[in-house]
PyMOL Python script that loads the backbone (N, CA, C, O; Angstrom):
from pymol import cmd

cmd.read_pdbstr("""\
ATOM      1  N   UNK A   1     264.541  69.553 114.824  1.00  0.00           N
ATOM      2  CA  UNK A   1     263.562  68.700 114.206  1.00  0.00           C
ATOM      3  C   UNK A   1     264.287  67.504 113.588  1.00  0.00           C
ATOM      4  O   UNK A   1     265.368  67.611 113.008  1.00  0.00           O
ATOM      5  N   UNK A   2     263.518  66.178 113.776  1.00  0.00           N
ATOM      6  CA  UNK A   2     264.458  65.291 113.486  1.00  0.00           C
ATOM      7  C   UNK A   2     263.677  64.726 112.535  1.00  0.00           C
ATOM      8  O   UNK A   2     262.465  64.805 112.737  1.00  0.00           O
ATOM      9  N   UNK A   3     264.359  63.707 110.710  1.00  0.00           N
ATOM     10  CA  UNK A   3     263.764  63.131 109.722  1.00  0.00           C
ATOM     11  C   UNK A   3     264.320  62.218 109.420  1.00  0.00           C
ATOM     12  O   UNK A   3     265.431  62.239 109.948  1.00  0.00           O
ATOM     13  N   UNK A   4     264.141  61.189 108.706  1.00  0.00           N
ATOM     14  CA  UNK A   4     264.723  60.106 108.029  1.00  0.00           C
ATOM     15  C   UNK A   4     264.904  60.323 106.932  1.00  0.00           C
ATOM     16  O   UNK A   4     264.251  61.139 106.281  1.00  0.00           O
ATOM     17  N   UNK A   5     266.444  59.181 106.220  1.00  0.00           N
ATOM     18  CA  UNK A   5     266.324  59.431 105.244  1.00  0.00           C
ATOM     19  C   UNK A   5     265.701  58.197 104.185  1.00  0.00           C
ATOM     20  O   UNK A   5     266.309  57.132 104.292  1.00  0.00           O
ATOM     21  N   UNK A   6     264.702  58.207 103.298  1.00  0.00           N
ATOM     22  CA  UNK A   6     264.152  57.043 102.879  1.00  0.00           C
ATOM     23  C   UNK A   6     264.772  56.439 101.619  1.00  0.00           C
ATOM     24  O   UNK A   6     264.650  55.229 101.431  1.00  0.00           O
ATOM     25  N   UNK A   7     265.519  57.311 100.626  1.00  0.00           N
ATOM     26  CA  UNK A   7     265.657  57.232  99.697  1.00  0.00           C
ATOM     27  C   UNK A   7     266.701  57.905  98.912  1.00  0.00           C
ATOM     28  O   UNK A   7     267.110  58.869  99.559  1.00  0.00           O
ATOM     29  N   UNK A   8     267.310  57.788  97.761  1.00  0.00           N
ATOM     30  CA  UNK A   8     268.367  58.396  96.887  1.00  0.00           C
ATOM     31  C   UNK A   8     266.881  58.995  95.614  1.00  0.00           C
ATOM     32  O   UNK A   8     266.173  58.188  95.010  1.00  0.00           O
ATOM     33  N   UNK A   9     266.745  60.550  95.494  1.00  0.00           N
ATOM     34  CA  UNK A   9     265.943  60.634  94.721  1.00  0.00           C
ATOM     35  C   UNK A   9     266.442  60.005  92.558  1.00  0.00           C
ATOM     36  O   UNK A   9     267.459  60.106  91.872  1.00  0.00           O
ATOM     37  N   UNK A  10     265.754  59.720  92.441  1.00  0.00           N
ATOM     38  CA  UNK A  10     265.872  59.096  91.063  1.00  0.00           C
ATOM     39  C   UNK A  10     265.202  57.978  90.054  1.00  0.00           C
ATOM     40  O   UNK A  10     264.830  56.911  90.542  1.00  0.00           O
ATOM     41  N   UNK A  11     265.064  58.203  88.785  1.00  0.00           N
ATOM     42  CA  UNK A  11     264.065  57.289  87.798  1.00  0.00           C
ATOM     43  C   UNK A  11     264.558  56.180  87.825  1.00  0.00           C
ATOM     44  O   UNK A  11     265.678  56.234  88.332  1.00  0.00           O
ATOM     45  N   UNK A  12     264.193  54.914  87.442  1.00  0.00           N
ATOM     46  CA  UNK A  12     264.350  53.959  87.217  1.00  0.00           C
ATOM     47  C   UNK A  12     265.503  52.868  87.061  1.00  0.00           C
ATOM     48  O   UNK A  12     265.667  51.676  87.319  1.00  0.00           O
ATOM     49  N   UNK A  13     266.622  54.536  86.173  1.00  0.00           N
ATOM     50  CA  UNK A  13     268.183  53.804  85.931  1.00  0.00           C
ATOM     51  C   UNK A  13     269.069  54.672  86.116  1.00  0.00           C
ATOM     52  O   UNK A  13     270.246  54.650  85.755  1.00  0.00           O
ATOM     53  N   UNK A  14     268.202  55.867  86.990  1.00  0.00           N
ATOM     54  CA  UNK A  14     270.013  56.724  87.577  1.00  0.00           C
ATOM     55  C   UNK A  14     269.258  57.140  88.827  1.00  0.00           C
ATOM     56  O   UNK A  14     268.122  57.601  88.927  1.00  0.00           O
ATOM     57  N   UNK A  15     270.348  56.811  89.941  1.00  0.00           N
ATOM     58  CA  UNK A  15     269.744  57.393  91.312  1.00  0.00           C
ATOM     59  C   UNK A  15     270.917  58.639  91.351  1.00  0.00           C
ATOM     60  O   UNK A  15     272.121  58.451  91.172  1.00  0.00           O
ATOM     61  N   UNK A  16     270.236  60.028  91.645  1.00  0.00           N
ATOM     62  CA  UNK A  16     270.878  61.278  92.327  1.00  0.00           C
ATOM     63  C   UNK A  16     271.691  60.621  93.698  1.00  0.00           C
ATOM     64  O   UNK A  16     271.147  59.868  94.505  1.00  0.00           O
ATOM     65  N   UNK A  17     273.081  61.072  93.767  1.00  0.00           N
ATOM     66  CA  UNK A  17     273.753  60.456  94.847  1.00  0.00           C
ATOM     67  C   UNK A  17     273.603  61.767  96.111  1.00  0.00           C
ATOM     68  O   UNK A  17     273.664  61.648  97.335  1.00  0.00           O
ATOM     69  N   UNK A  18     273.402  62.935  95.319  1.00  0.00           N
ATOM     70  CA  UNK A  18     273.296  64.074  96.524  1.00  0.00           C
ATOM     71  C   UNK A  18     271.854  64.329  96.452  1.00  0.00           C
ATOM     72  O   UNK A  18     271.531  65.427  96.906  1.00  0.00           O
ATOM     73  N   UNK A  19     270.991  63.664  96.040  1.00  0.00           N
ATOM     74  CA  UNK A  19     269.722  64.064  96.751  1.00  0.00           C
ATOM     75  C   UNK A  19     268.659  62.992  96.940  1.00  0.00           C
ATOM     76  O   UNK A  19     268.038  62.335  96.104  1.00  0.00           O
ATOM     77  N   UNK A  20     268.615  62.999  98.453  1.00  0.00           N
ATOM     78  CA  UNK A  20     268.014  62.509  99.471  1.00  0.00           C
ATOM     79  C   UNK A  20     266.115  62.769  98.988  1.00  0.00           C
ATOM     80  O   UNK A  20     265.580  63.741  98.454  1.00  0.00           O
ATOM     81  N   UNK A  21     265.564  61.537  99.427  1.00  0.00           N
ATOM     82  CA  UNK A  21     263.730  61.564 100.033  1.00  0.00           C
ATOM     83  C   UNK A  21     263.833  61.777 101.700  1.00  0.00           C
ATOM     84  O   UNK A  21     264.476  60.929 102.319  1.00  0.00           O
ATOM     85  N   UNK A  22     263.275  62.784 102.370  1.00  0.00           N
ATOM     86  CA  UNK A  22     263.063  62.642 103.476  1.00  0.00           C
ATOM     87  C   UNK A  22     261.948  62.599 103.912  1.00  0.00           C
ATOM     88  O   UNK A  22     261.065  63.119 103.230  1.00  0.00           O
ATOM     89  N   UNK A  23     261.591  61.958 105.216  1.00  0.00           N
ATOM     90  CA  UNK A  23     260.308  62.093 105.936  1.00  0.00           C
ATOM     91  C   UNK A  23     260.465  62.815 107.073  1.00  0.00           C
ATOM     92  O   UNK A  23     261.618  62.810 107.504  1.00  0.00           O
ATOM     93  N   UNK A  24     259.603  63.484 107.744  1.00  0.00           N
ATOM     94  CA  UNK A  24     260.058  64.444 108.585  1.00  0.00           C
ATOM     95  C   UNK A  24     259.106  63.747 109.834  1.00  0.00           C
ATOM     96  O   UNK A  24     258.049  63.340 109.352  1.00  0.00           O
ATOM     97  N   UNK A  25     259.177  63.565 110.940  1.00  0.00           N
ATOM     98  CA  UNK A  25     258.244  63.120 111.990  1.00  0.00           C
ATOM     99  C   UNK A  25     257.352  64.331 112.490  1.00  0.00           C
ATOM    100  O   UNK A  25     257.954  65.325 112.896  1.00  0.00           O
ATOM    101  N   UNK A  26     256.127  64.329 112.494  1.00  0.00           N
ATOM    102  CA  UNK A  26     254.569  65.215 112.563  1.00  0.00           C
ATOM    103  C   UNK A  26     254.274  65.454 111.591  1.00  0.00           C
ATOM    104  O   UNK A  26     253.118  65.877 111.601  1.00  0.00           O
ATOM    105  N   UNK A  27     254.939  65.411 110.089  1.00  0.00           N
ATOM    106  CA  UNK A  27     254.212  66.303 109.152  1.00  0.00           C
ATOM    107  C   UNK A  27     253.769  65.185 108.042  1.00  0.00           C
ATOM    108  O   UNK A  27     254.567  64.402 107.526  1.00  0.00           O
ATOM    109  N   UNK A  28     252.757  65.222 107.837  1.00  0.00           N
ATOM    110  CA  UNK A  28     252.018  64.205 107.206  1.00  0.00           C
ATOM    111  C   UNK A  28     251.093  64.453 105.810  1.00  0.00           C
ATOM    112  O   UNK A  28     250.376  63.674 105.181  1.00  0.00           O
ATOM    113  N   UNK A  29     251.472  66.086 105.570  1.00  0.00           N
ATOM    114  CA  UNK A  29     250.623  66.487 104.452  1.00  0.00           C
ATOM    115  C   UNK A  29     251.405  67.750 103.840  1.00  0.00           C
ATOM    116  O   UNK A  29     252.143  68.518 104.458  1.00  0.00           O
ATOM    117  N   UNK A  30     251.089  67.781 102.557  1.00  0.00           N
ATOM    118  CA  UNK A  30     251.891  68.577 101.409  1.00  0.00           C
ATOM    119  C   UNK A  30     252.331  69.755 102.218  1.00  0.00           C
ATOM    120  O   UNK A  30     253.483  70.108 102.469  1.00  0.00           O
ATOM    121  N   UNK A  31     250.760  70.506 102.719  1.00  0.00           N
ATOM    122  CA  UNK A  31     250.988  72.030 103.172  1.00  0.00           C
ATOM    123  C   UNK A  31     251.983  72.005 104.323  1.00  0.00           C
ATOM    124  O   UNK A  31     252.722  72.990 104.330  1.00  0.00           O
ATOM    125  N   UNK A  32     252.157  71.256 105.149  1.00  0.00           N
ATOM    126  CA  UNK A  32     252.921  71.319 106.597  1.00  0.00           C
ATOM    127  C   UNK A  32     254.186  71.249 105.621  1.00  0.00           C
ATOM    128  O   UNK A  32     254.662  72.384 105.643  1.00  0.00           O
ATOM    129  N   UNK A  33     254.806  70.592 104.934  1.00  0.00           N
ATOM    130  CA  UNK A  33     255.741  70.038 104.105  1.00  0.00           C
ATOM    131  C   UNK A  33     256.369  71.144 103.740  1.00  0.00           C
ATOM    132  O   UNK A  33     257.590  71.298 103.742  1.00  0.00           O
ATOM    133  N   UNK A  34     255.533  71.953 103.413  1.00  0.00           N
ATOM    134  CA  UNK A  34     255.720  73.820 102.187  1.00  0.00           C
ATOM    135  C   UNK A  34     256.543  74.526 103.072  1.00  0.00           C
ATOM    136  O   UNK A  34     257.274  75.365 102.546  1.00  0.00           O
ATOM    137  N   UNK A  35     256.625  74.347 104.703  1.00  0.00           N
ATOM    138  CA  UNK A  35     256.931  75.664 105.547  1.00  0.00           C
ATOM    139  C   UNK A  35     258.889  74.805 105.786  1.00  0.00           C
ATOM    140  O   UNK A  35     259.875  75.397 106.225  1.00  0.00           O
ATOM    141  N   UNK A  36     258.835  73.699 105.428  1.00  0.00           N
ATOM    142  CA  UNK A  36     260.253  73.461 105.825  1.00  0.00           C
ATOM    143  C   UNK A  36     260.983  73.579 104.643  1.00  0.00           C
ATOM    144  O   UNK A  36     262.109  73.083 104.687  1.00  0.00           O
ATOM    145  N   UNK A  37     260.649  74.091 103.624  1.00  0.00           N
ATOM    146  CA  UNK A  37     261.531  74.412 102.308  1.00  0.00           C
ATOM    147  C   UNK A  37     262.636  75.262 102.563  1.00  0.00           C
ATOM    148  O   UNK A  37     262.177  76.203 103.211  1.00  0.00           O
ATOM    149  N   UNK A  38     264.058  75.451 102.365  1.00  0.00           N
ATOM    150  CA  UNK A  38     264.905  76.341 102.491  1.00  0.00           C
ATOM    151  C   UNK A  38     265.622  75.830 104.396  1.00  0.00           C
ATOM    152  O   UNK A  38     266.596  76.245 105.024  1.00  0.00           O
ATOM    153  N   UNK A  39     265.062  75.288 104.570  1.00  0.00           N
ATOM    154  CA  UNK A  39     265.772  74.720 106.118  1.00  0.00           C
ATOM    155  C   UNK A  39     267.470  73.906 105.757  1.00  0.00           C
ATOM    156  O   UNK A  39     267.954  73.506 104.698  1.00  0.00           O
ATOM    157  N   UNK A  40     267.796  73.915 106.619  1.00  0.00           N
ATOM    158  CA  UNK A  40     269.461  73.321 106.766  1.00  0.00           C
ATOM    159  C   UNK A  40     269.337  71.956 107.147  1.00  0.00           C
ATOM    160  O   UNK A  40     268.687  71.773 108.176  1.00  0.00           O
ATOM    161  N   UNK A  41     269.757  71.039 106.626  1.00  0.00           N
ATOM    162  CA  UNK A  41     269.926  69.365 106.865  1.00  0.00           C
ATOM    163  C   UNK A  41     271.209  69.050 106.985  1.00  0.00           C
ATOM    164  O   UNK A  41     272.113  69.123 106.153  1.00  0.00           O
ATOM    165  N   UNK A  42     271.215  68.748 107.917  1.00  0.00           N
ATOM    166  CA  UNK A  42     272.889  67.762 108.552  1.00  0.00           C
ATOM    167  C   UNK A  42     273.009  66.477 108.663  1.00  0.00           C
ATOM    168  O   UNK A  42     272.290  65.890 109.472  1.00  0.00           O
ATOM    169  N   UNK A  43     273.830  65.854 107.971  1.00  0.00           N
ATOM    170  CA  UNK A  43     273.744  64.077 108.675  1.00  0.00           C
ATOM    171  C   UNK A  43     275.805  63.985 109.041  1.00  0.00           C
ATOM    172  O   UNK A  43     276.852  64.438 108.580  1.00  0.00           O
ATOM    173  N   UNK A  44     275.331  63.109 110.118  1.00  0.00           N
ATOM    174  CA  UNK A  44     276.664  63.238 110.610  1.00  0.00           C
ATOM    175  C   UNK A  44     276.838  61.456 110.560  1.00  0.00           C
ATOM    176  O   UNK A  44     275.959  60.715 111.001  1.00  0.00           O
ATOM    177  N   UNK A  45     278.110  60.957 109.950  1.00  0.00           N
ATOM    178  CA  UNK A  45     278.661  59.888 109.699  1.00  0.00           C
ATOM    179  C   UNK A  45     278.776  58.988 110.973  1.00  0.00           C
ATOM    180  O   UNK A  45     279.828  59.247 111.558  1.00  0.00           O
ATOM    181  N   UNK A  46     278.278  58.327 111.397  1.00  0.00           N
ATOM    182  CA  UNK A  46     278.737  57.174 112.252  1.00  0.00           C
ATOM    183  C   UNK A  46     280.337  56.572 112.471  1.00  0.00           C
ATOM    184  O   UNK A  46     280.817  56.295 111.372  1.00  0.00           O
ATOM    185  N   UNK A  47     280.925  56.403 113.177  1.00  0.00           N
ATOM    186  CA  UNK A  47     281.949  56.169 113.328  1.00  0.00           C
ATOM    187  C   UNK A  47     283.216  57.476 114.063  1.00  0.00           C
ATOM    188  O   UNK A  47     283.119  58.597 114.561  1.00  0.00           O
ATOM    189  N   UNK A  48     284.148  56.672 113.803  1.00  0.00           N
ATOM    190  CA  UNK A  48     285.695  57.958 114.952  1.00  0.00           C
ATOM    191  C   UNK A  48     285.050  59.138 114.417  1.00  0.00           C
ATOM    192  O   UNK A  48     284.471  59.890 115.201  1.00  0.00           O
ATOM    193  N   UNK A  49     285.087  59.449 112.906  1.00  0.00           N
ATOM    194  CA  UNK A  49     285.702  60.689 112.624  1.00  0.00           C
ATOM    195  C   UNK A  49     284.531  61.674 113.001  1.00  0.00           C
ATOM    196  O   UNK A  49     284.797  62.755 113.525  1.00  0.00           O
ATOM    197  N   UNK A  50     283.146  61.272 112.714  1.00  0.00           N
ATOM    198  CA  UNK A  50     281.515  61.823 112.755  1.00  0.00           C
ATOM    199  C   UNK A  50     281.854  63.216 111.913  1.00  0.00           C
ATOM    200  O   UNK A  50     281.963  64.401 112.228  1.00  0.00           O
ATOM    201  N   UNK A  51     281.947  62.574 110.867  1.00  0.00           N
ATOM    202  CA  UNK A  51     281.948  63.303 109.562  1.00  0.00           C
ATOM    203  C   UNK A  51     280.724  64.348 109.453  1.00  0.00           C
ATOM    204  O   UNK A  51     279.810  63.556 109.682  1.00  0.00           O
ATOM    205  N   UNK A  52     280.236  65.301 109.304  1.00  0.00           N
ATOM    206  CA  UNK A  52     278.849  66.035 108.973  1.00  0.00           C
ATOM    207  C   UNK A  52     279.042  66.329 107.492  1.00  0.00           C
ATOM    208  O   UNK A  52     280.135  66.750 107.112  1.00  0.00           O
ATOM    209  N   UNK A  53     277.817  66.088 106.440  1.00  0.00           N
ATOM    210  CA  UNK A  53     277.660  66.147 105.214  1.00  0.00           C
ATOM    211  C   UNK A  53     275.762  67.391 105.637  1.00  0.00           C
ATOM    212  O   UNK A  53     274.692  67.259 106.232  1.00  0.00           O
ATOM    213  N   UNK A  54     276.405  68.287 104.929  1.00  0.00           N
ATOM    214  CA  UNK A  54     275.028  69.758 104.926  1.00  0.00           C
ATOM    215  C   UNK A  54     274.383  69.797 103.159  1.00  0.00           C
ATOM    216  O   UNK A  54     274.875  69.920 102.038  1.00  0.00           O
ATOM    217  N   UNK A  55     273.248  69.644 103.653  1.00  0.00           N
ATOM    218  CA  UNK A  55     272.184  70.108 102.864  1.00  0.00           C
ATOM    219  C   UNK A  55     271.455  70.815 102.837  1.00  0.00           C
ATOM    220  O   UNK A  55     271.409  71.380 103.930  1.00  0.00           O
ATOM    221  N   UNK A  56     270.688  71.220 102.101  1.00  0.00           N
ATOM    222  CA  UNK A  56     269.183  72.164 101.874  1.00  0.00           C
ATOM    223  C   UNK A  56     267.783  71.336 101.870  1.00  0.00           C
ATOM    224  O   UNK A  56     267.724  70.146 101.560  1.00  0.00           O
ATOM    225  N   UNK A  57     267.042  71.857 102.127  1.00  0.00           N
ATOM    226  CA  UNK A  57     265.505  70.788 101.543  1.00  0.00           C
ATOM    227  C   UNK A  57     265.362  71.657 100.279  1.00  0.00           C
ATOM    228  O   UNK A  57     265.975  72.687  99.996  1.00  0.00           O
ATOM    229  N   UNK A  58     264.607  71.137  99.728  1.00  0.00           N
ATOM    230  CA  UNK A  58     264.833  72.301  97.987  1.00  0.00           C
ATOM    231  C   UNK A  58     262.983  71.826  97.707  1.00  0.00           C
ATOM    232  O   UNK A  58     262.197  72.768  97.613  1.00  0.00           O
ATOM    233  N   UNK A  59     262.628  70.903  97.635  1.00  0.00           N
ATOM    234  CA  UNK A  59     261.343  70.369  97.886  1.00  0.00           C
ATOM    235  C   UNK A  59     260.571  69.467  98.153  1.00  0.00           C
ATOM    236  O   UNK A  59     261.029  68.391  98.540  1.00  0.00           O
ATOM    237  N   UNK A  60     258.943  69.697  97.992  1.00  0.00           N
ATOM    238  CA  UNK A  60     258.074  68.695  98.739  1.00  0.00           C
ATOM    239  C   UNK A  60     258.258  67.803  97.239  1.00  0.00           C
ATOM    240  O   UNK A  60     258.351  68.114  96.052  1.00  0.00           O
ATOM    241  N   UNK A  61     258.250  66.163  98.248  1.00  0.00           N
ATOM    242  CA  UNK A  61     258.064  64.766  97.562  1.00  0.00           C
ATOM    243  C   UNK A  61     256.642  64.296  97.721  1.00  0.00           C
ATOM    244  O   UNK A  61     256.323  64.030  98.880  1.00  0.00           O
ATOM    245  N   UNK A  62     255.981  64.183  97.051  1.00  0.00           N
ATOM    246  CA  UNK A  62     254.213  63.675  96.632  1.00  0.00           C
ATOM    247  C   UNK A  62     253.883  64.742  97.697  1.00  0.00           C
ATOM    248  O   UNK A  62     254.499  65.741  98.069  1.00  0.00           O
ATOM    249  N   UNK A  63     252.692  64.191  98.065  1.00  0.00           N
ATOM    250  CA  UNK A  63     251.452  64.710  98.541  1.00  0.00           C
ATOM    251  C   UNK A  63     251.692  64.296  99.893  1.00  0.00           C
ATOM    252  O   UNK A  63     251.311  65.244 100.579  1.00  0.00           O
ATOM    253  N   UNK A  64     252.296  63.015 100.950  1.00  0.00           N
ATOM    254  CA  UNK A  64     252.067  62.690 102.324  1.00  0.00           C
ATOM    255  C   UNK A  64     253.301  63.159 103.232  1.00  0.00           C
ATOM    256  O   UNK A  64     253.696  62.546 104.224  1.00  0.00           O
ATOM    257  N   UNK A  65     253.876  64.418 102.698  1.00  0.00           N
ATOM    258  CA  UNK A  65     254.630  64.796 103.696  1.00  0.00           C
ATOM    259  C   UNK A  65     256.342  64.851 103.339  1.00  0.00           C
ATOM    260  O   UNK A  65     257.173  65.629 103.807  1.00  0.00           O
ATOM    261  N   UNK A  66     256.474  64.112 102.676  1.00  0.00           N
ATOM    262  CA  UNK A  66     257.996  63.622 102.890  1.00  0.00           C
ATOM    263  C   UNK A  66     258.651  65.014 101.693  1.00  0.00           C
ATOM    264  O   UNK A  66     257.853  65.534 100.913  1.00  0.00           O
ATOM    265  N   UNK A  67     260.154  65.460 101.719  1.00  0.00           N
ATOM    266  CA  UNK A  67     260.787  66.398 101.561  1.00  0.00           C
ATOM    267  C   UNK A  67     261.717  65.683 101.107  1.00  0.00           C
ATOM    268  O   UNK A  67     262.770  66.202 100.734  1.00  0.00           O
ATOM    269  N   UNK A  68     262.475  66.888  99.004  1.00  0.00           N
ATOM    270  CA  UNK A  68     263.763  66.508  98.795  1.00  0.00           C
ATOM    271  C   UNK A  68     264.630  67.374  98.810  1.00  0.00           C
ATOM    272  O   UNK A  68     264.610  68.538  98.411  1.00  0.00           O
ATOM    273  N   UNK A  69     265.823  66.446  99.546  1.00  0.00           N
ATOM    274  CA  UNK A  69     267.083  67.740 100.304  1.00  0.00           C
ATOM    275  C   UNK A  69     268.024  67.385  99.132  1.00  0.00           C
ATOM    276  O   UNK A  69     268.026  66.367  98.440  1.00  0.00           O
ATOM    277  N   UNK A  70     268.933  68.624  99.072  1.00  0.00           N
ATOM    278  CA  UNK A  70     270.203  68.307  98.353  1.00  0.00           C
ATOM    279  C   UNK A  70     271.174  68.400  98.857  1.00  0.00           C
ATOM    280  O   UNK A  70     271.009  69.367  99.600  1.00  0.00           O
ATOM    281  N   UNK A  71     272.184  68.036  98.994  1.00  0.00           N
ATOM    282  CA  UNK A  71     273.491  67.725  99.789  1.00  0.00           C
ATOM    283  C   UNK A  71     274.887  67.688  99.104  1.00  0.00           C
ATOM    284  O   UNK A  71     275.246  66.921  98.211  1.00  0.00           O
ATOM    285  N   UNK A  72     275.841  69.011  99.913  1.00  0.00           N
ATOM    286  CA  UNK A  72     277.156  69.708  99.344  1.00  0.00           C
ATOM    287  C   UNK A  72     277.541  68.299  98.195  1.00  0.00           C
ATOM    288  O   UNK A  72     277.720  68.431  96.984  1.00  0.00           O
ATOM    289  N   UNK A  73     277.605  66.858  99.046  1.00  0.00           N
ATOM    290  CA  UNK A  73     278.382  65.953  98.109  1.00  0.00           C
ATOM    291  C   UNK A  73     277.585  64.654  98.419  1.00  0.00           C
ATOM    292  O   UNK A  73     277.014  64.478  99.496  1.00  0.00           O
ATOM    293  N   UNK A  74     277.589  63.798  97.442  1.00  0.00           N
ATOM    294  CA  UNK A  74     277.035  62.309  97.770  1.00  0.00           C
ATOM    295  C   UNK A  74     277.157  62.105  99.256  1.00  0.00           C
ATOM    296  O   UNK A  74     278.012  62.591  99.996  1.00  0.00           O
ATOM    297  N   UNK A  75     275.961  61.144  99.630  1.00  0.00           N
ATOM    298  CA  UNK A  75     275.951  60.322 100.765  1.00  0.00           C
ATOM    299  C   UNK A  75     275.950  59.259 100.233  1.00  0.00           C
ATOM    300  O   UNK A  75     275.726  58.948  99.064  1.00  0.00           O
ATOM    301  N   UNK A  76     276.319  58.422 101.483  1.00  0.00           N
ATOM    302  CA  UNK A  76     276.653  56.786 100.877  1.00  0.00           C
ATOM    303  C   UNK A  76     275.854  55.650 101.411  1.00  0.00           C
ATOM    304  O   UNK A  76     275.495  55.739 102.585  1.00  0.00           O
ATOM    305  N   UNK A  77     275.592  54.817 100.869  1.00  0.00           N
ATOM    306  CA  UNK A  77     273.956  53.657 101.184  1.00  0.00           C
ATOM    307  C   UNK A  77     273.741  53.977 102.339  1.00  0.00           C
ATOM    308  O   UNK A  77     272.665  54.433 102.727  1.00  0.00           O
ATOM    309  N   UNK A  78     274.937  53.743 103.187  1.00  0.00           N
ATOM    310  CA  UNK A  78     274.895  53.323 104.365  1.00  0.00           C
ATOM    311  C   UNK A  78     273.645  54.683 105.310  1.00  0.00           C
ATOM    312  O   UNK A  78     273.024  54.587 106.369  1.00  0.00           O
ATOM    313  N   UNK A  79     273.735  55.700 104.392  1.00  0.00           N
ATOM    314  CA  UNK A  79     272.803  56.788 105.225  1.00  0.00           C
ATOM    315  C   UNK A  79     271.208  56.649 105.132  1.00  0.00           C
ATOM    316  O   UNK A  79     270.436  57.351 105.784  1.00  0.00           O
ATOM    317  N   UNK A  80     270.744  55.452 104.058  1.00  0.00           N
ATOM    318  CA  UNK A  80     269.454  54.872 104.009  1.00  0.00           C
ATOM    319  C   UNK A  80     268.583  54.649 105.261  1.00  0.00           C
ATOM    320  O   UNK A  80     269.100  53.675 105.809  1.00  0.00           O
ATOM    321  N   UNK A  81     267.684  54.992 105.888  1.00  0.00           N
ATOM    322  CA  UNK A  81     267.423  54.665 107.067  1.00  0.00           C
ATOM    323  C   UNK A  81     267.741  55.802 108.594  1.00  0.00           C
ATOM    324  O   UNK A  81     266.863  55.857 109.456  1.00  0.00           O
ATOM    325  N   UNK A  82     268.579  56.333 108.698  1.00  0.00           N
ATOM    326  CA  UNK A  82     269.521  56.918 109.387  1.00  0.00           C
ATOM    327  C   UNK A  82     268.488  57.981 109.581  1.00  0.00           C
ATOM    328  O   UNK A  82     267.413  58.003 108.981  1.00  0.00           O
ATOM    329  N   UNK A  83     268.919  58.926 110.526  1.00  0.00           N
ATOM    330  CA  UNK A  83     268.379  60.653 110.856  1.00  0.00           C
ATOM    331  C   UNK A  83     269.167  61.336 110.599  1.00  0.00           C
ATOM    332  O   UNK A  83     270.367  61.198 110.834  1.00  0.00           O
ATOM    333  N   UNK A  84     268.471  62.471 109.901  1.00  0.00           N
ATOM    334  CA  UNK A  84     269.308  64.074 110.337  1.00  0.00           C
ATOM    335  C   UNK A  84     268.183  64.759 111.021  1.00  0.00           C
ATOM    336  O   UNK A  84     267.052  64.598 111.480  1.00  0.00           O
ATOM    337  N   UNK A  85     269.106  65.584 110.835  1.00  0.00           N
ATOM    338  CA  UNK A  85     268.547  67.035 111.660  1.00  0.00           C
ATOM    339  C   UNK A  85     268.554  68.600 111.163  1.00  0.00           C
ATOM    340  O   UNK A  85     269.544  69.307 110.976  1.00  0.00           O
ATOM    341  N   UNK A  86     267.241  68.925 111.012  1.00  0.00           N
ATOM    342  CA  UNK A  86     267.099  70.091 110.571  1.00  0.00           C
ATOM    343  C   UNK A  86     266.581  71.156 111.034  1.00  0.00           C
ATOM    344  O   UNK A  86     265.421  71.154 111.447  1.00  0.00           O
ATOM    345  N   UNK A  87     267.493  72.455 111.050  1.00  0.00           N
ATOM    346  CA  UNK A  87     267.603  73.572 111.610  1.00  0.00           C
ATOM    347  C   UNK A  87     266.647  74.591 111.151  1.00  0.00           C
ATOM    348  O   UNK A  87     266.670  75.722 111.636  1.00  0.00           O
TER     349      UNK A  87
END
""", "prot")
cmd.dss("prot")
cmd.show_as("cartoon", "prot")
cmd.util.cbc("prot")
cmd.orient("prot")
C-alpha cells in the first residue's frame, strides 16, 4: 500500500521531526483510517546509499483519512511530498 508524506506533525512553534502526517491513497474517511493503525512504514532515501528509515502508524489525523506515523529517527524536509510504503 502506497502514502504520502504531507507533513512534520506539530503546533505552531515546534514541529515533531519523527512524526510524519500521512495520506494513504483509497482511504478517505476516519473508519477506513482505524484498520491501518499498528502497520509498518518505510521510506527509503533517494540517492547511492537508499537509506530505509521504519516507522509505525500510531494514529488517525482528523476525520478525511490521513494517518500519524512515528519513525525510529527524524526524517529530513526533503521527505515532504515523497511515498512510503506500508506493510
Amino acid at each position: 500500500m502506497k502514502a504520502r508524506i504531507t507533513n512534520f506533525r506539530g503546533s505552531r512553534r515546534i514541529k515533531t521531526g519523527n512524526q510524519m502526517i500521512l495520506e494513504i491513497e483509497g482511504i478517505d474517511s476516519k473508519e477506513k483510517a482505524e484498520k491501518i493503525i499498528g502497520k509498518t512504514v518505510s521510506w527509503t532515501a533517494p540517492g547511492k546509499k537508499k537509506t530505509t528509515i521504519k516507522g509505525k502508524v500510531s494514529a488517525v489525523h482528523g476525520n478525511s483519512g490521513a494517518v500519524r506515523a512515528v519513525f525510529e529517527k527524524g526524517l529530513p524536509g526533503q521527505a515532504i511530498g515523497q511515498e512510503v510504503k506500508i506493510e
